[in-house]
Structures are given as C-alpha cells and as structure tokens.
C-alpha positions in Angstrom: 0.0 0.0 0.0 2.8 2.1 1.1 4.7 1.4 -2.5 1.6 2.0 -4.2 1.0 5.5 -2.6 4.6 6.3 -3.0 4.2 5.3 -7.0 1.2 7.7 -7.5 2.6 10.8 -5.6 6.1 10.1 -7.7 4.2 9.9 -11.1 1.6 13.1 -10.0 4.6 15.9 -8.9 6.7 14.2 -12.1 3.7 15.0 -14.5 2.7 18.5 -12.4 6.5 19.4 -13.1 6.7 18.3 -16.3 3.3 20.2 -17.5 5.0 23.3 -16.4 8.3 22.7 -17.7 7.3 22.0 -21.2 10.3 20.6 -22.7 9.0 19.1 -25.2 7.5 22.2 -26.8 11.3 24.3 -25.7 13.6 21.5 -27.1 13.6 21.1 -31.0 16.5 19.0 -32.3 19.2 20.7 -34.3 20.5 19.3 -37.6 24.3 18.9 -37.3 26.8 18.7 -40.4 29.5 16.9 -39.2 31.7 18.7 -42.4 31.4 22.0 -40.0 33.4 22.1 -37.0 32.2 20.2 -33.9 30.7 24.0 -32.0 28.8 24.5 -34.8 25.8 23.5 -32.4 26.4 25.3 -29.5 26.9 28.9 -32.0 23.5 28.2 -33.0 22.1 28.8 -29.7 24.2 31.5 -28.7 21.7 33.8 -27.4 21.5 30.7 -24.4 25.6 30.4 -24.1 26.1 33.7 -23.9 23.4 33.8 -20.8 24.6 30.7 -18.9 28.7 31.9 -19.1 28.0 35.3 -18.0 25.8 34.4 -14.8 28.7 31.6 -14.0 31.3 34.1 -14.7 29.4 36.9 -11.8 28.5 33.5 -9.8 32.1 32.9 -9.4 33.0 36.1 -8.7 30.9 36.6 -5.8 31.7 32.8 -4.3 35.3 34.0 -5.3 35.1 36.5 -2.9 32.4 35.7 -0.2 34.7 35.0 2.8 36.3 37.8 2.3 33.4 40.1 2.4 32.0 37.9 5.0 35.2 38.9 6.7 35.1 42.6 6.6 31.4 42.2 7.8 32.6 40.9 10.7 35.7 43.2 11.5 34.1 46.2 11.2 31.3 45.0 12.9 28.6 46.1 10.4 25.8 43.9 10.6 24.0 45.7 7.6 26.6 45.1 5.3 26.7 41.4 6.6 22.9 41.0 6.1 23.4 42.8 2.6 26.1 40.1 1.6 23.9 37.1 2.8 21.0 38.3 1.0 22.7 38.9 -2.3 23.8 35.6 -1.9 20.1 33.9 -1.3 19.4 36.4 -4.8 22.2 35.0 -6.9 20.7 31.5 -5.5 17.2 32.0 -6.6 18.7 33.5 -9.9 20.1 30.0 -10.4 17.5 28.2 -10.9 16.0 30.4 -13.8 19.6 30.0 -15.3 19.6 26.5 -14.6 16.4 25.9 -16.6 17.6 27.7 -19.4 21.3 25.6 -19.1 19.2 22.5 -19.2 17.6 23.2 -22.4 20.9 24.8 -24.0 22.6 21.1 -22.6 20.6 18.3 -23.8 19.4 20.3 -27.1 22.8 20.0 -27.7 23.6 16.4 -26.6 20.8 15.3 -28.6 20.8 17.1 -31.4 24.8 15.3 -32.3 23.5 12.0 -31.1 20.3 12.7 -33.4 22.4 13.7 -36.4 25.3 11.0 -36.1 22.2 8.1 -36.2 20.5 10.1 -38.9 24.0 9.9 -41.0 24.6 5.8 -40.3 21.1 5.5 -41.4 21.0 7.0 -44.1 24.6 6.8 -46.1 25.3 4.5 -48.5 25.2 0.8 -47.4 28.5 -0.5 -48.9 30.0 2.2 -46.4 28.8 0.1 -43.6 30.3 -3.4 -44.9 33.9 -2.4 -44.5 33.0 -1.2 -40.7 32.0 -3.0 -37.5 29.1 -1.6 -36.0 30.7 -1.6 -32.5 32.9 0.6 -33.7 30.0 2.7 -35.0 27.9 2.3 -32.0 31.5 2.8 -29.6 31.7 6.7 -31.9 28.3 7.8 -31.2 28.0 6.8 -27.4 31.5 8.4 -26.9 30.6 11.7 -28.6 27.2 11.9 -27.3 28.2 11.4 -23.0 31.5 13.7 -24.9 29.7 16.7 -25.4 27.2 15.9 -22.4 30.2 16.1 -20.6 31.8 18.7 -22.1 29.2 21.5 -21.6 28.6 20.2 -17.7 32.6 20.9 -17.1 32.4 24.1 -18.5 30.1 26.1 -17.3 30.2 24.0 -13.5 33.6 23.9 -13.1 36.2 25.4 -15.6 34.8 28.4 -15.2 35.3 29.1 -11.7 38.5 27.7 -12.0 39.3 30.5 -14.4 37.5 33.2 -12.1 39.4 31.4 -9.0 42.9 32.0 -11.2 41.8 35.6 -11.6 40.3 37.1 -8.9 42.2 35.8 -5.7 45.8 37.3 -6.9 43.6 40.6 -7.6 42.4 40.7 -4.2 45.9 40.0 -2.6 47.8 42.3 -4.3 44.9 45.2 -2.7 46.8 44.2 0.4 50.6 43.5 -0.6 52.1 43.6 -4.3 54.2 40.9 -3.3 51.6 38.7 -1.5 49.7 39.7 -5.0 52.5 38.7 -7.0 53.4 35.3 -5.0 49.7 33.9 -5.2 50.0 35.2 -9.2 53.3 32.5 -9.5 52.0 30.0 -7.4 48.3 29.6 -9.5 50.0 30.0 -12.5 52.9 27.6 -12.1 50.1 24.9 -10.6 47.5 25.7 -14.1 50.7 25.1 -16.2 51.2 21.3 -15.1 47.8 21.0 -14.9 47.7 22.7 -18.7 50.3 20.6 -20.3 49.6 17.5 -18.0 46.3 17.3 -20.0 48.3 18.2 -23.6 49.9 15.1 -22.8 47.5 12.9 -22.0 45.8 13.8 -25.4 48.3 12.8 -27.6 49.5 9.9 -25.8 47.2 8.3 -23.7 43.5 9.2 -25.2 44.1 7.4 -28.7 45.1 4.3 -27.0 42.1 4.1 -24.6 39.7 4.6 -28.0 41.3 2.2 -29.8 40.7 -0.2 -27.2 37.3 0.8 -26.4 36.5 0.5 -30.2 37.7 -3.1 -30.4 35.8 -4.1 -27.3 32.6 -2.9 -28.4 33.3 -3.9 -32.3 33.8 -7.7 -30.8 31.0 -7.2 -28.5 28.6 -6.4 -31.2 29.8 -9.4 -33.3 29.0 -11.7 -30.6 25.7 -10.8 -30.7 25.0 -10.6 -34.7 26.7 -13.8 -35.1 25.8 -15.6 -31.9 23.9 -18.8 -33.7 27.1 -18.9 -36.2 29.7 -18.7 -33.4 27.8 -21.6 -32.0 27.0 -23.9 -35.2 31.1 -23.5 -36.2 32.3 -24.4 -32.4 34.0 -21.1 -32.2 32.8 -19.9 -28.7 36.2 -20.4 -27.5 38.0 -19.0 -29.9 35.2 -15.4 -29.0 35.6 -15.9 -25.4 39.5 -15.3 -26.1 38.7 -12.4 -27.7 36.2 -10.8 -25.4 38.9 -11.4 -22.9 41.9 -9.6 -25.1 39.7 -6.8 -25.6 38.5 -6.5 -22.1 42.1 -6.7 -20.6 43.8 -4.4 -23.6 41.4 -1.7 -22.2 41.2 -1.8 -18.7 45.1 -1.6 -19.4 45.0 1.5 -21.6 42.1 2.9 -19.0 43.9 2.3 -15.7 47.2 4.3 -17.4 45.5 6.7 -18.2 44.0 7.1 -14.8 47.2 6.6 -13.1 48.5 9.5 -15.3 45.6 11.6 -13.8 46.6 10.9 -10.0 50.4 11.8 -10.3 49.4 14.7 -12.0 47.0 15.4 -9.1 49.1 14.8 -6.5 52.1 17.2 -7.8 49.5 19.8 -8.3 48.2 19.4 -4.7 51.6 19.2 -3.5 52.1 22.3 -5.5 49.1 24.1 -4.0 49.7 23.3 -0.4 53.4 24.4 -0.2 52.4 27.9 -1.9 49.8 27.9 1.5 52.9 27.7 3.5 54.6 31.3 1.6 51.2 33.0 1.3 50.4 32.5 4.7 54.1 33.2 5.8 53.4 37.2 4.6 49.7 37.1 5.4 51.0 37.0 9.5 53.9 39.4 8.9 51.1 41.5 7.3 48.7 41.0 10.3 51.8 41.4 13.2 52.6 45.1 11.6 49.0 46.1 11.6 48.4 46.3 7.8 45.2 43.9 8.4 43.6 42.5 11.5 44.1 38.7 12.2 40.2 38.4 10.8 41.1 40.1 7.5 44.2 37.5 7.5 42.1 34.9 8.6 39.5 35.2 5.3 42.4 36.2 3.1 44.2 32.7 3.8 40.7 31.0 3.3 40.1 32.9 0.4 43.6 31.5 -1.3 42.9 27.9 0.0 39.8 27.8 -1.6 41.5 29.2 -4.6 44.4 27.0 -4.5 42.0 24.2 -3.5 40.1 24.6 -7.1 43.2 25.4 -9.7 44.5 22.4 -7.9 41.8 19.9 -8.3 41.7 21.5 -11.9 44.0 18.9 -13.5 40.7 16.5 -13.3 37.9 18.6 -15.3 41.1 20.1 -17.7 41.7 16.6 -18.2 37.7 15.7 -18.5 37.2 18.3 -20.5 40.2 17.2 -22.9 38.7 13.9 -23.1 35.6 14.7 -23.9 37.1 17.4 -26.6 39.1 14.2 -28.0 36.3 12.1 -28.4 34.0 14.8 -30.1 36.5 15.4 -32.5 36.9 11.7 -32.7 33.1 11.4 -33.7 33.6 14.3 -36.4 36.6 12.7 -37.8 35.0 9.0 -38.4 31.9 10.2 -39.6 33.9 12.5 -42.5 36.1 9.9 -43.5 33.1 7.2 -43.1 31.3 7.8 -46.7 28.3 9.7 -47.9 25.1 8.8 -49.8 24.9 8.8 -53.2 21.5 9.3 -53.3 18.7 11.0 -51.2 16.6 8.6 -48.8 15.0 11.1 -47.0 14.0 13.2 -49.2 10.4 15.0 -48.2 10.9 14.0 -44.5 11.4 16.6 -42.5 14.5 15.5 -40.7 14.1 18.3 -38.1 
C-alpha cells in the first residue's frame, strides 16, 4: 500500500512538473553537419551560451570573494553590510534556478541534437559504407561523442569556469593588500595551471588514442557476438570469441587504468604544489597582520580565500583533463563520420528530418 501511494505521488509531482516545464514544446533537435566544426551547435544557440557563461562568470565572482566580504562584515562589525552580503547571496541562488532551466535546455538540445544527427547519417549513407566497418565501432563513436559533449558542456560552465575566475580574482584581491603577496599567489596559481595545462596536452596525444582504440575493439567484438551468436555456435567457435572478449577486455582496462594513473600523479604534484604555496602565502599574510596592515580576521579570510582558490586550480588537472577527453572524443566522432562515406543518393527526401 505504502509502495503504491509512493508510485502515484512520484508519477503526480513528475507530471505536475513536467506540464509546467514544457520541454518538449522548448527543445527542438538541431541538424548537425558533421563537415562543419564540432561548436557549430552550440553557436547556433548562442543567445543561451552567452546567458549561462555570464551568470557563472558573476556566480564565481561573488563565491570567489564571499569569505572575504563575509570577513570585513565581521571586522568592522557592520551587521547591515553582513545582512546585505547574505542576502545577495540567497538572490544569486534563486537567480540560479532560472539559469539552470535555461542551461538545461541549451545542454541536452545539444547532446541530442549530435546523437540525433550522427544516427541520422549511419542510417542514411550508402550501405556499402557500412560493410567495411563493425558496427561496434560505429555504435562505440556515437556513445563516446554523445556522454562527450554531455560532458563537455557540464565541465564548462560548473567547473572550468570558476577555476578560471578562482585564477583571476584571488591574486587581484591579494595584491589590494601586498604587491608581493599579489605577485606570489599570481606564481603559485599560474605555475600549478601550467602542469595542470600541459599535463592534460599530454595525455591527449598519448594516452587518449590508446584508450579509443581499445574501447572501439571491445565494443566492435562485443557487437559481433551478438550478430553472429547462432554462427559462433554452429562452427564451435565460442572459444576462440571468449578469447577475444577477454583480449579486448584486458587491452582496455590496461590502456584505461594508465590513463588514470596519469591523472593521480598529476593530481598529486599539483596538490603538492598548491599546499606548499599555502605555507609562503600565509608566511606574509601573519607578517602582514603582526605590523598592523590587516587585522588577524582580515588574515584569517584572506588565507581561506587563497585555500579555496588554490584548492580549485589544484583539483583543476581533473575537469582540464575531463574536458580534454571529452574534446578528443567529439572530435573523434567528427573525424570518423567524415572519413566514413556519404550517400549517393537522397533517402529522406520529403521527410522533415528536423
């Protein structure tokens, strides 16, 4: 009974929300050509990027800078000037949520519309362009470049962003206090972006292409299992299959677990990186605070304000790295599908493809 009632309030608030959210009406698919470059899709709903990067851009900003203000609140004792941080904060919150719904259209429009388009093209080119291709590998492309730009577009405006902001504005708000507190947090971020920066360069070209190629033999074997299962068994050659699923399988949990062994040394120099700069930065932040510059609060938020900083730049090397990924296998997508074939002659011709 319990289940039952849970079942029928789920399925009423999902179709309340839904009726006001109207996505089906907001989302129309957008034809991709796959001859253009890969952002063709996301500059034909500019109006909708251009919104969602500016409010994470101010978003940033003002998390950027929170404990600081939060900080002078408190040292001057100015409880208005608290109360107008906190509420500006509740307002950037509740803005959120109309940007959000916006983002969510802009994101799976996109998603879909490149998953939409790269079916669309395997349907409908030529059919002597499929019989030199396994249709793993086919199926392996699309799945990769559809979670890619899924990915992609959740990295960017969630978490490179502030990244970029946190880079900015903390060595800007340090060197208000000290040009060479400034200038020290400036070397530090900058010294820990660059391994982070070239750390994902280098996985790119050396460790991406051998994770797809794996990938794209595992799935192209998998799929052949299944087409040819009855012939596998008729001709005795399950064992022979087996073999392979199992030289697939281990070739790319090899290439995978490289890879993400890559990623943690990279992680940990960067954190090691990060956490010794703390040791300088707070080093001039007290000599700053025993002279009377700033009060110990000020010093206080200023250190928090560069942890938090150094705490994101450093934790960057995963969504650089993420977001390099998911750039390789996009382009990956593009790539097969141009050097794939075309059709010859028009099979959808009338049908509106939108």
């Amino acid at each position: 009974m319990a289940n039952m009632f849970q079942a029928q309030l789920g399925e009423h608030v999902y179709n309340f929300l839904a009726a006001r959210h109207q996505f089906q009406k907001r989302m129309k698919l957008i034809p991709v050509d796959f001859n253009q470059p890969w952002w063709i899709v996301l500059a034909k709903q500019k109006v909708a990027f251009a919104i969602v990067m500016v409010f994470a851009i101010i978003d940033s900003i003002f998390g950027t800078v929170f404990p600081l203000l939060i900080g002078i609140a408190v040292a001057s004792l100015d409880w208005q000037l608290l109360l107008l941080i906190i509420l500006a904060k509740i307002g950037l919150s509740i803005l959120s949520g109309i940007i959000n719904f916006i983002n969510t259209i802009f994101h799976f429009r996109s998603a879909e519309s490149v998953n939409y388009s790269a079916n669309l093209f395997f349907l409908t080119t030529d059919p002597v362009n499929h019989t030199t291709k396994s249709s793993g590998q086919v199926i392996s492309k699309i799945n990769r470049g559809y979670g890619a730009y899924d990915s992609f577009l959740d990295i960017l405006g969630t978490e490179i962003v502030p990244i970029i902001i946190n880079l900015i504005t903390i060595p800007i708000i340090l060197l208000r206090y000290q040009t060479a507190l400034g200038l020290s947090a400036i070397t530090i971020l900058i010294v820990v972006a660059t391994v982070n920066i070239f750390g994902g360069i280098f996985r790119i070209k050396i460790y991406e292409p051998k994770t797809i190629t794996a990938e794209d033999k595992q799935k192209a074997v998998a799929i052949e299992n299944l087409q040819q299962a009855p012939y596998i068994r008729y001709c005795f050659a399950t064992i022979e299959q087996a073999k392979r699923i199992g030289i697939t399988a281990a070739e790319t949990m090899t290439a995978a677990a490289n890879s993400r062994q890559f990623d943690d040394y990279i992680g940990i120099i960067t954190k090691v990186l990060s956490y010794s700069g703390m040791i300088w930065i707070g080093w001039q932040t007290f000599q700053l605070a025993g002279t009377g510059v700033i009060t110990p609060i000020i010093a206080s938020t200023l250190i928090i304000s560069y942890y938090n900083s150094s705490e994101n730049v450093g934790s960057a090397g995963k969504f650089v790295r993420r977001i390099t990924r998911s750039y390789v296998y996009i382009q990956d997508l593009f790539k097969f599908i141009r050097g794939f074939g075309k059709a010859s002659y028009p099979v959808l011709e009338g049908v509106d493809k939108k």
